[in-house]
Backbone atoms as SQL, in Angstrom:
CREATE TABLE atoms (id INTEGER PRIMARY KEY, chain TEXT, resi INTEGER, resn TEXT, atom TEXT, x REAL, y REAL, z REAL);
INSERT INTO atoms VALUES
  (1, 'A', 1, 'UNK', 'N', 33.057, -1.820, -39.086),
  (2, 'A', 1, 'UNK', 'CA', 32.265, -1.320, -38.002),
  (3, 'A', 1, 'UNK', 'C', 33.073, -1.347, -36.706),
  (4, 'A', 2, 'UNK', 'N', 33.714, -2.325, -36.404),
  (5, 'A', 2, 'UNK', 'CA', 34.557, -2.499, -35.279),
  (6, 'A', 2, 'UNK', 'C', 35.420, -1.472, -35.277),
  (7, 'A', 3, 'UNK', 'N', 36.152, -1.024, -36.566),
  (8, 'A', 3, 'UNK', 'CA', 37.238, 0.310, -36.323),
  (9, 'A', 3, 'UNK', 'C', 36.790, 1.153, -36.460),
  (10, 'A', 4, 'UNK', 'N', 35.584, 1.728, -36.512),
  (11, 'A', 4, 'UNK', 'CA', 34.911, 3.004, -36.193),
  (12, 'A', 4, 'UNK', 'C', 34.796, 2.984, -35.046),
  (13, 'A', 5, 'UNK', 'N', 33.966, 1.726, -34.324),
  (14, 'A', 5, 'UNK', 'CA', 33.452, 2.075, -33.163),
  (15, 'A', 5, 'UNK', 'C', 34.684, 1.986, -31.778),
  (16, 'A', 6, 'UNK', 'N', 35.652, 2.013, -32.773),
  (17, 'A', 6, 'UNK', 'CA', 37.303, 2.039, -31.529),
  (18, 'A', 6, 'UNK', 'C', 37.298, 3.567, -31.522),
  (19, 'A', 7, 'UNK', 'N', 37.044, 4.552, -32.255),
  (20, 'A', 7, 'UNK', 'CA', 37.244, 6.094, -32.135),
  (21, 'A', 7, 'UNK', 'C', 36.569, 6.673, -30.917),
  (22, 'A', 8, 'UNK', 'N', 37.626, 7.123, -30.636),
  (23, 'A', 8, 'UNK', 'CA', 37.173, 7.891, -29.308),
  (24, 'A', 8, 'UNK', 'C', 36.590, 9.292, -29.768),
  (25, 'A', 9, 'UNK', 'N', 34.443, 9.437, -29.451),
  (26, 'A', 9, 'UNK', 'CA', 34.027, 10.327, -30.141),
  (27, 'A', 9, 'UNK', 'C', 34.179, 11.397, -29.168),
  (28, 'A', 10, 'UNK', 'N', 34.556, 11.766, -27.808),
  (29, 'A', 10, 'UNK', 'CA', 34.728, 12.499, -27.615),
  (30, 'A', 10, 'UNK', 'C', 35.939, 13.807, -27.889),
  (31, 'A', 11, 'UNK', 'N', 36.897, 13.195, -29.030),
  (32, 'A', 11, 'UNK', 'CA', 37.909, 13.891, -29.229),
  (33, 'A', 11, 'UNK', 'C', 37.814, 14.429, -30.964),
  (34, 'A', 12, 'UNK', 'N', 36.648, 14.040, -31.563),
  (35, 'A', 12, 'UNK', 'CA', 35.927, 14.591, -32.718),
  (36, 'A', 12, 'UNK', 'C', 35.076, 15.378, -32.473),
  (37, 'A', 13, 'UNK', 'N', 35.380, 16.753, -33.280),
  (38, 'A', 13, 'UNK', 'CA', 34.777, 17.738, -32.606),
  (39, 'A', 13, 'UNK', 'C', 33.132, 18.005, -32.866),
  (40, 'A', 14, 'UNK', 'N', 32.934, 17.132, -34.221),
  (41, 'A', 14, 'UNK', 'CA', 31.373, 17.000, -34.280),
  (42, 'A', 14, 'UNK', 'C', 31.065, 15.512, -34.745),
  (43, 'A', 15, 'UNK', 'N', 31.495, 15.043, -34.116),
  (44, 'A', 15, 'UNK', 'CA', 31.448, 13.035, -33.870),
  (45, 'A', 15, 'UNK', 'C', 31.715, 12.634, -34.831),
  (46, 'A', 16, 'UNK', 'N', 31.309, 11.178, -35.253),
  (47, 'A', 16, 'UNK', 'CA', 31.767, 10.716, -36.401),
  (48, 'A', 16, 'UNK', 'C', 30.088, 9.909, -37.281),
  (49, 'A', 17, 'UNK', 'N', 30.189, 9.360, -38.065),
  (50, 'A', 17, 'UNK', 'CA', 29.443, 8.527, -38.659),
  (51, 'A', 17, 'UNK', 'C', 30.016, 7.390, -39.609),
  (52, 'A', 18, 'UNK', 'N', 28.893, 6.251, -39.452),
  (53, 'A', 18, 'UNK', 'CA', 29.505, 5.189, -40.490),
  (54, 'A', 18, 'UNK', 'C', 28.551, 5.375, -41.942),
  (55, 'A', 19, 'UNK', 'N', 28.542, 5.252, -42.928),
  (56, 'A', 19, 'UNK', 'CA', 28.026, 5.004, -43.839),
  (57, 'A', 19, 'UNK', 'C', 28.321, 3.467, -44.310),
  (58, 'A', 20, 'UNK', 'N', 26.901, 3.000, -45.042),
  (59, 'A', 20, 'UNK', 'CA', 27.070, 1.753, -45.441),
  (60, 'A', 20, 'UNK', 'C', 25.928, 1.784, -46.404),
  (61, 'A', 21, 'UNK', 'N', 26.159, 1.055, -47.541),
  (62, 'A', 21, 'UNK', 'CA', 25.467, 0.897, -48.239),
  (63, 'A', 21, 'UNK', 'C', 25.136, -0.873, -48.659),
  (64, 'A', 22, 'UNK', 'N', 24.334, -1.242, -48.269),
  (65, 'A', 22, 'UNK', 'CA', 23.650, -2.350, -48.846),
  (66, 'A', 22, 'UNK', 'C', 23.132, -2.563, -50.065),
  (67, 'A', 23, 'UNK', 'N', 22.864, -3.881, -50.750),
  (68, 'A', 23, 'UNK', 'CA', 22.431, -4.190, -52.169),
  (69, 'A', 23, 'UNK', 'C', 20.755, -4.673, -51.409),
  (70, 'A', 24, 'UNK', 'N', 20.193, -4.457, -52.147),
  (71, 'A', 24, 'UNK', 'CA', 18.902, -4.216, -52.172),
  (72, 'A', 24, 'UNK', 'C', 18.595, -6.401, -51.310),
  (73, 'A', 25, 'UNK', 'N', 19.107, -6.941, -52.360),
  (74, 'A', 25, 'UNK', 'CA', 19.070, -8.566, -51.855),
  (75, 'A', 25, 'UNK', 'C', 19.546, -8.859, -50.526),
  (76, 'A', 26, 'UNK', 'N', 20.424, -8.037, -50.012),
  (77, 'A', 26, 'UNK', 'CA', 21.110, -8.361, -48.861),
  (78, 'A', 26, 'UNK', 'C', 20.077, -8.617, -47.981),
  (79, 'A', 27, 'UNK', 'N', 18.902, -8.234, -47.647),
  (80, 'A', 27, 'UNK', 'CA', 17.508, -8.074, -46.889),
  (81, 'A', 27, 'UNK', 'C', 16.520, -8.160, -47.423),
  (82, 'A', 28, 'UNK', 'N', 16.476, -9.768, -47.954),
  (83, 'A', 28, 'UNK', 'CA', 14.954, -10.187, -48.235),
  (84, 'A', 28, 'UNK', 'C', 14.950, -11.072, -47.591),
  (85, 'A', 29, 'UNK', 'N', 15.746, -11.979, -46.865),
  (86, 'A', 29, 'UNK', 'CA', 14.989, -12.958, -46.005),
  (87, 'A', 29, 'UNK', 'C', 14.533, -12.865, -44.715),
  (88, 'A', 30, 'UNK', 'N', 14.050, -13.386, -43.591),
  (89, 'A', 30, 'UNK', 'CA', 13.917, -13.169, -42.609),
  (90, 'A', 30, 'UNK', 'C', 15.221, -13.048, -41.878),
  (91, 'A', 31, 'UNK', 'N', 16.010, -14.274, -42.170),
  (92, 'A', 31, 'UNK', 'CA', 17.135, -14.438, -41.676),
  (93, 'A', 31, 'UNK', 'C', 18.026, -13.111, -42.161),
  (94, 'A', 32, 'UNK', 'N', 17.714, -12.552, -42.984),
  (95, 'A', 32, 'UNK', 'CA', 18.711, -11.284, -43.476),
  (96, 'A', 32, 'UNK', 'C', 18.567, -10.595, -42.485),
  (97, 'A', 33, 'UNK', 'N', 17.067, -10.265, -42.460),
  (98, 'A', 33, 'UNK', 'CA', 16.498, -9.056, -41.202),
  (99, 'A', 33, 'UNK', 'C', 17.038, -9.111, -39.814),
  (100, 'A', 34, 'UNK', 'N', 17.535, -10.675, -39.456),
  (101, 'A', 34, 'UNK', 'CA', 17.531, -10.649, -38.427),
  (102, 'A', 34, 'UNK', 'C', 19.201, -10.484, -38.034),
  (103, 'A', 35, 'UNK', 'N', 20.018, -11.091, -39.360),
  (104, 'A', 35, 'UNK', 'CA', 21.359, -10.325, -39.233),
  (105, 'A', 35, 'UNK', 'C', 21.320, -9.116, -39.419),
  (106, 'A', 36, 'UNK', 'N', 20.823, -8.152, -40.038),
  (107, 'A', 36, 'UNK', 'CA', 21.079, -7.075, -40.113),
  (108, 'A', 36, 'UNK', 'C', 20.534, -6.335, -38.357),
  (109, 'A', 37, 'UNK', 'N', 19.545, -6.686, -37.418),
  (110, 'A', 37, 'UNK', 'CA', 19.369, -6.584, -36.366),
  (111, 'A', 37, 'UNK', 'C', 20.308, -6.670, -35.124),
  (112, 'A', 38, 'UNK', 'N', 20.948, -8.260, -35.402),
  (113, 'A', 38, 'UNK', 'CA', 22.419, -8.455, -34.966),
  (114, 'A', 38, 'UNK', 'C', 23.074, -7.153, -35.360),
  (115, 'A', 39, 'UNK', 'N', 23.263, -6.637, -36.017),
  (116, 'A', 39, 'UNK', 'CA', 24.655, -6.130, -36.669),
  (117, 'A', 39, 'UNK', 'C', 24.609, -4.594, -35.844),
  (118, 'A', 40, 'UNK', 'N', 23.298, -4.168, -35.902),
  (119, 'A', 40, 'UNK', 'CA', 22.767, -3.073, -35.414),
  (120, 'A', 40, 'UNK', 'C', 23.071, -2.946, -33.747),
  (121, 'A', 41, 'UNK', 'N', 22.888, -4.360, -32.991),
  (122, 'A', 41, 'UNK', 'CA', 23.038, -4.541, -31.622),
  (123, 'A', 41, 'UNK', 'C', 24.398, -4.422, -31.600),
  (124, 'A', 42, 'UNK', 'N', 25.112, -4.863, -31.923),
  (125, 'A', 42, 'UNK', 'CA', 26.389, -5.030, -32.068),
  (126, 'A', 42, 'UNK', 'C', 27.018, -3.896, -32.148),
  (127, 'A', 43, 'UNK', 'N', 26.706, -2.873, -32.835),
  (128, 'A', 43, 'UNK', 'CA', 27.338, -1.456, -33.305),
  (129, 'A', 43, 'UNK', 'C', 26.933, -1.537, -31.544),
  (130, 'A', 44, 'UNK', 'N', 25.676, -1.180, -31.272),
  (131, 'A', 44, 'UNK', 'CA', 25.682, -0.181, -30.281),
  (132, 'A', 44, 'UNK', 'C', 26.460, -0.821, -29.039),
  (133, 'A', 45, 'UNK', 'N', 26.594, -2.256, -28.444),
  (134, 'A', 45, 'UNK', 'CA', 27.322, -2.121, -27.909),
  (135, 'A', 45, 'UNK', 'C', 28.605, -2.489, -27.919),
  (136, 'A', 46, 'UNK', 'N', 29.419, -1.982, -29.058),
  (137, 'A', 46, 'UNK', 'CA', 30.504, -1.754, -29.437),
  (138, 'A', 46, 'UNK', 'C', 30.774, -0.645, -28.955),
  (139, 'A', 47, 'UNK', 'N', 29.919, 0.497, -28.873),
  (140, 'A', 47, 'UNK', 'CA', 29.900, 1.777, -28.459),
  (141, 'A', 47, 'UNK', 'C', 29.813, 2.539, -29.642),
  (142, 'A', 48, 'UNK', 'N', 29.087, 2.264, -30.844),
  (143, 'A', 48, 'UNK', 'CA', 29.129, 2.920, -32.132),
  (144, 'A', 48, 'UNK', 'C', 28.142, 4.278, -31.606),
  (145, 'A', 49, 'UNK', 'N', 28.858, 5.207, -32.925),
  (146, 'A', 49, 'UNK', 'CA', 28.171, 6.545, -32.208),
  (147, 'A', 49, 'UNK', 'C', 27.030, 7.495, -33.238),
  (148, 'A', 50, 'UNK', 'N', 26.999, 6.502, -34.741),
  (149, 'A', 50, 'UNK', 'CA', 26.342, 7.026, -35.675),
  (150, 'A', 50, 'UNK', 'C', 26.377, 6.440, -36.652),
  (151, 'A', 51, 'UNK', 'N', 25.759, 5.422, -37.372),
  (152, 'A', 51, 'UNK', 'CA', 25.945, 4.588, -38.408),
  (153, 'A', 51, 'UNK', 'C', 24.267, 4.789, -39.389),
  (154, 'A', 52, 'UNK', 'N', 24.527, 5.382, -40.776),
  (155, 'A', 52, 'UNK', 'CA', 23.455, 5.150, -41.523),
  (156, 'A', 52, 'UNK', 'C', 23.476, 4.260, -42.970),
  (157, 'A', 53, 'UNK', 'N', 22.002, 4.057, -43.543),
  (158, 'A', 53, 'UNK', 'CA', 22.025, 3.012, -44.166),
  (159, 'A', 53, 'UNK', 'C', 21.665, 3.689, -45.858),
  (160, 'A', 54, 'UNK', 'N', 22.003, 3.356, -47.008),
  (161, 'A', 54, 'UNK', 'CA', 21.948, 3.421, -47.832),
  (162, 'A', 54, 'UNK', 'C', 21.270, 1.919, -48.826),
  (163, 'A', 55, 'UNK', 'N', 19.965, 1.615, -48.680),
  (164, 'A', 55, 'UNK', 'CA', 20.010, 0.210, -49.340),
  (165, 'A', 55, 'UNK', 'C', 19.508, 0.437, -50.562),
  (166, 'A', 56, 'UNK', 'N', 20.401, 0.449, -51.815),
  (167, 'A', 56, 'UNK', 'CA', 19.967, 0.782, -52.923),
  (168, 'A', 56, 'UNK', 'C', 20.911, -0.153, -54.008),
  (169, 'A', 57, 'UNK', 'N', 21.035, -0.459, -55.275),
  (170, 'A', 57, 'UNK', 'CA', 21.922, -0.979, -55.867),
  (171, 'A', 57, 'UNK', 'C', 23.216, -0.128, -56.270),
  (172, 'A', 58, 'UNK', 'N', 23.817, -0.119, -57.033),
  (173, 'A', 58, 'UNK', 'CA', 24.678, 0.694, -57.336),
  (174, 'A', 58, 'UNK', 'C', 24.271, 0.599, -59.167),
  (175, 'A', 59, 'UNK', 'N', 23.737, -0.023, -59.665),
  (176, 'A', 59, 'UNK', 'CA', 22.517, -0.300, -61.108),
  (177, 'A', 59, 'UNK', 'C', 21.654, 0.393, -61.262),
  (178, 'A', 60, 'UNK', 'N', 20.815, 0.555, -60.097),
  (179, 'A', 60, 'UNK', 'CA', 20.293, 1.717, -59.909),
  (180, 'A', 60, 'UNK', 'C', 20.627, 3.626, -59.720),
  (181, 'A', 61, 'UNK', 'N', 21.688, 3.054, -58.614),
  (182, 'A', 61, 'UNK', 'CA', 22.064, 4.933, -59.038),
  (183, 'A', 61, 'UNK', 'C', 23.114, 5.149, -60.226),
  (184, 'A', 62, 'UNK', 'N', 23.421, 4.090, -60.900),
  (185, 'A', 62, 'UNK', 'CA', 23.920, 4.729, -62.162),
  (186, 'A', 62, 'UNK', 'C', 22.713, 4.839, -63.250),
  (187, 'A', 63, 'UNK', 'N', 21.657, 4.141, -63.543),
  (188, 'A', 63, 'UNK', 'CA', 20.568, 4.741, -63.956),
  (189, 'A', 63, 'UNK', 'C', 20.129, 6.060, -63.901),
  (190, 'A', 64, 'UNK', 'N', 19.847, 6.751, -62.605),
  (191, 'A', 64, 'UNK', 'CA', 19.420, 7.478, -62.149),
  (192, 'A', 64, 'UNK', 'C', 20.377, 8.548, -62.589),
  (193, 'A', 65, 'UNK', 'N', 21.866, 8.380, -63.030),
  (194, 'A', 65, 'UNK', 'CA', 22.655, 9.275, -63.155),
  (195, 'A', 65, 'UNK', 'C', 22.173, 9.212, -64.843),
  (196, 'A', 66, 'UNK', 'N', 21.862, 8.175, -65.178),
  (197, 'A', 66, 'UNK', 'CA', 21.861, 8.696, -67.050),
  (198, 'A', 66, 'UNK', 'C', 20.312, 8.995, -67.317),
  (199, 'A', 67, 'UNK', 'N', 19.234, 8.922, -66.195),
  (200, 'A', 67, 'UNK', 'CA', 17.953, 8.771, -66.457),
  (201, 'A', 67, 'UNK', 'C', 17.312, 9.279, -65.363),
  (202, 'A', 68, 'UNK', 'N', 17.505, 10.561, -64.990),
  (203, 'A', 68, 'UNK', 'CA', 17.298, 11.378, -63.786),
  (204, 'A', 68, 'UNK', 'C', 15.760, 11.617, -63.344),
  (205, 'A', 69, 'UNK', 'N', 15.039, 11.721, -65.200),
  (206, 'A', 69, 'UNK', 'CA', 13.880, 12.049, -65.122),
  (207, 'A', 69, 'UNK', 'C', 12.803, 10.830, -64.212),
  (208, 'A', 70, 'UNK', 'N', 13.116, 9.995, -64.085),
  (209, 'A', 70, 'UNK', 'CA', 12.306, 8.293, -63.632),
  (210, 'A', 70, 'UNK', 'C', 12.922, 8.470, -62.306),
  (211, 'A', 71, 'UNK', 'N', 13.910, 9.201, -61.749),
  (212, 'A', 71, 'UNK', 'CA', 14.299, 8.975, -60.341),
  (213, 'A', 71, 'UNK', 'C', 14.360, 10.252, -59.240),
  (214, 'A', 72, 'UNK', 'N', 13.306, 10.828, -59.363),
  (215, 'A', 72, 'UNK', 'CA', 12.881, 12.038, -58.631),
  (216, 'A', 72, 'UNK', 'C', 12.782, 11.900, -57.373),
  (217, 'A', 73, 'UNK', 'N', 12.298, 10.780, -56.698),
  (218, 'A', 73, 'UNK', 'CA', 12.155, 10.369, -55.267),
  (219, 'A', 73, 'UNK', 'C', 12.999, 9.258, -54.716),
  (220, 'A', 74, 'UNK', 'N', 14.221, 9.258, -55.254),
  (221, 'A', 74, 'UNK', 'CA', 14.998, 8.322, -55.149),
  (222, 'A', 74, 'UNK', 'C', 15.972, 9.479, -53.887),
  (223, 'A', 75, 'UNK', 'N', 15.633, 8.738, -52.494),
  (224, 'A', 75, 'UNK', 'CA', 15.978, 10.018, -51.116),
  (225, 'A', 75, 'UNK', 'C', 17.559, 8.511, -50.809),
  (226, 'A', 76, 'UNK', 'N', 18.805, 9.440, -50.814),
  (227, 'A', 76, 'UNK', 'CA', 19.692, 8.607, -50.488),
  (228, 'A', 76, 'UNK', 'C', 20.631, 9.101, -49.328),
  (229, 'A', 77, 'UNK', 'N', 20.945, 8.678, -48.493),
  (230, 'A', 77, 'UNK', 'CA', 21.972, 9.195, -46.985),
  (231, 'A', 77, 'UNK', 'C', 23.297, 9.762, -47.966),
  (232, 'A', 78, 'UNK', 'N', 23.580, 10.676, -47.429),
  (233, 'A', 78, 'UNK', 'CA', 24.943, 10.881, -47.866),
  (234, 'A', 78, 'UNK', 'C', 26.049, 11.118, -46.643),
  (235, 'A', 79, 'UNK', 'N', 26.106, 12.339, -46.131),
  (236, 'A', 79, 'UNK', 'CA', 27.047, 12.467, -44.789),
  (237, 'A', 79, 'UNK', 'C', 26.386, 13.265, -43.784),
  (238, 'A', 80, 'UNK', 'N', 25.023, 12.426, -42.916),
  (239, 'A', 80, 'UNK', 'CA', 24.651, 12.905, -41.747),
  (240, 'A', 80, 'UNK', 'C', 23.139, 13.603, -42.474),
  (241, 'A', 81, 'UNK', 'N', 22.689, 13.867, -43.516),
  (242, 'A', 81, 'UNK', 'CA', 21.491, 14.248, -43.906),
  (243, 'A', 81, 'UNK', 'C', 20.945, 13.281, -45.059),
  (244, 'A', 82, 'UNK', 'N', 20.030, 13.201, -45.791),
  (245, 'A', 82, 'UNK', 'CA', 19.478, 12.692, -46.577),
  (246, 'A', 82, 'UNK', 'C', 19.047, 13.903, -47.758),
  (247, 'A', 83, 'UNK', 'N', 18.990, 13.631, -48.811),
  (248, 'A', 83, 'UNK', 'CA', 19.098, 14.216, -50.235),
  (249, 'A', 83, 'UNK', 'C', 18.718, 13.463, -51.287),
  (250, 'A', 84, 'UNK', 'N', 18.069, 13.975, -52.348),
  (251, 'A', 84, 'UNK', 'CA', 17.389, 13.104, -54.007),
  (252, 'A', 84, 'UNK', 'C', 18.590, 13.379, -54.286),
  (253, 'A', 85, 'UNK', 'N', 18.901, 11.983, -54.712),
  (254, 'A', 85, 'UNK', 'CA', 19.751, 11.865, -55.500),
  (255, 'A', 85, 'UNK', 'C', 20.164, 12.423, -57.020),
  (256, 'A', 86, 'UNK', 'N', 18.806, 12.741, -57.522),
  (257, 'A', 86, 'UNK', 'CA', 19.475, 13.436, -58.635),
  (258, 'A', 86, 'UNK', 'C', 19.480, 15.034, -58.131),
  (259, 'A', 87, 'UNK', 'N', 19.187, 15.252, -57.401),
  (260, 'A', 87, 'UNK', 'CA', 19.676, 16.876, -56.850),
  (261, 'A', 87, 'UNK', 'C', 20.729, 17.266, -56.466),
  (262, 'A', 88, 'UNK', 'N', 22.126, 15.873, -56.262),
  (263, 'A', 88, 'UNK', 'CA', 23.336, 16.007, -55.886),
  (264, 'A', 88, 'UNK', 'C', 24.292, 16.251, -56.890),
  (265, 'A', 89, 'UNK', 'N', 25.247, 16.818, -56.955),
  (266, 'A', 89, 'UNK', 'CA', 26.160, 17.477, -57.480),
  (267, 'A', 89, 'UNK', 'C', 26.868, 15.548, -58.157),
  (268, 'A', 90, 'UNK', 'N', 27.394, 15.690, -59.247),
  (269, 'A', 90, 'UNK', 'CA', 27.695, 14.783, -59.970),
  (270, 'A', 90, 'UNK', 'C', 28.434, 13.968, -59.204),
  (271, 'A', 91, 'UNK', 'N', 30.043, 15.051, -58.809),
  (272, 'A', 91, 'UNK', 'CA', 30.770, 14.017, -57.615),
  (273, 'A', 91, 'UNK', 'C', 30.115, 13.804, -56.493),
  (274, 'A', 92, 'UNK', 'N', 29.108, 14.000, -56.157),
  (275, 'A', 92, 'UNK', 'CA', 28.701, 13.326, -54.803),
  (276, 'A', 92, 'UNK', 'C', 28.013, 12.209, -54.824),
  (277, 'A', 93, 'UNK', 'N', 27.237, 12.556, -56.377),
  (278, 'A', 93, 'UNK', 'CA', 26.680, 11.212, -56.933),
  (279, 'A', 93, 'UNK', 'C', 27.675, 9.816, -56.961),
  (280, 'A', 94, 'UNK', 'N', 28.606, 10.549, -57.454),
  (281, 'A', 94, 'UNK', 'CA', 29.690, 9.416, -57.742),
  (282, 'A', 94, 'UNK', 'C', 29.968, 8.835, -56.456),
  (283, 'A', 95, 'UNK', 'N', 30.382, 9.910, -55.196),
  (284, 'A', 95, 'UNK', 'CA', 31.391, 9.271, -54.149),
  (285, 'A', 95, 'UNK', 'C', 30.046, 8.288, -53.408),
  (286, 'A', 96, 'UNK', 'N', 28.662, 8.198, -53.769),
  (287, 'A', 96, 'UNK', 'CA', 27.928, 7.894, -53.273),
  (288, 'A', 96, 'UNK', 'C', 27.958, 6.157, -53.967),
  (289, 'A', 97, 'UNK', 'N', 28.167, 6.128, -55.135),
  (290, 'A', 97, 'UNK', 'CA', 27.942, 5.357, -55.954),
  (291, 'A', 97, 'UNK', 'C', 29.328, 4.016, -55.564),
  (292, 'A', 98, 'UNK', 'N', 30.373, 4.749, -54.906),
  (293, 'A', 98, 'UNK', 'CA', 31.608, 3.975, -55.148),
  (294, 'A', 98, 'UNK', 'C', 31.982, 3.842, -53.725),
  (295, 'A', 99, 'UNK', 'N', 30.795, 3.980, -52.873),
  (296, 'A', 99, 'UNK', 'CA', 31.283, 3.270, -51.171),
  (297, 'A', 99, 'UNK', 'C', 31.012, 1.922, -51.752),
  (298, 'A', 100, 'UNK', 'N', 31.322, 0.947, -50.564),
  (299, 'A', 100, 'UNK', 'CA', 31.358, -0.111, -50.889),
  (300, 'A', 100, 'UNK', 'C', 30.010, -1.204, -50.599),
  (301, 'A', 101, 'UNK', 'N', 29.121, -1.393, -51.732),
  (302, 'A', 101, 'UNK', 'CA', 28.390, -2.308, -51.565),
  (303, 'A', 101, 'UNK', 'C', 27.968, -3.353, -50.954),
  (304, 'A', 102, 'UNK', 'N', 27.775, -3.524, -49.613),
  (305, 'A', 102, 'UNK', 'CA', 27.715, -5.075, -49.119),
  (306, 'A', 102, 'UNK', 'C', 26.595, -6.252, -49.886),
  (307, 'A', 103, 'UNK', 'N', 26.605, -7.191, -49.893),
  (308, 'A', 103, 'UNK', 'CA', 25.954, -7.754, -50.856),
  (309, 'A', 103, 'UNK', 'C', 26.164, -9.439, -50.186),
  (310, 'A', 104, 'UNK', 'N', 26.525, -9.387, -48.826),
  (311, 'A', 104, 'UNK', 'CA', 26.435, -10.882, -48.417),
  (312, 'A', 104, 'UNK', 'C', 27.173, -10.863, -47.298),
  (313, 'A', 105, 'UNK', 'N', 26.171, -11.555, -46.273),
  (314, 'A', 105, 'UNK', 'CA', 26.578, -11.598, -44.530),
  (315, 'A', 105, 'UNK', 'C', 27.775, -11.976, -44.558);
């Protein structure tokens, strides 16, 4: 997050974004909620200019890749819009599948 939010967005010609994907556990406690709140303050005044969240397993969207029919409303961020996941093209499924999981503060 810190080396994103060093990019100077005025010299990207249609800004930038962070993607992140969380494990579903990362945010069940209070105390999770409230780091993940931190983390959020922090982007912004870092000067972050676009950061979205993906909190899903990666168990899950490989399911969803062999068992499409059970995951119809499964809505996942990809780059700047949101999309069902099984409506995405296989590699996008994939490049979606193989960001990197956070799974502990």
């Amino acid at each position: 997050m810190r080396s994103v939010c060093k990019l100077d967005v005025t010299k990207v010609a249609c800004g930038n974004l962070l993607n992140m994907k969380f494990s579903p556990a990362l945010l069940n406690s209070e105390q999770d909620k409230r780091n993940f709140i931190a983390m959020l303050r922090t982007e912004g005044r870092l000067g972050g200019y676009h950061v979205q969240f993906n909190v899903v397993s990666n168990e899950t969207l490989k399911d969803a890749q062999k068992h499409p029919e059970n995951y119809g409303d499964l809505l996942v961020r990809v780059a700047g819009y949101s999309a069902y996941f099984v409506d995405l093209r296989p590699d996008v499924q994939q490049a979606i599948i193989d960001r990197t999981e956070l799974s502990a503060w």
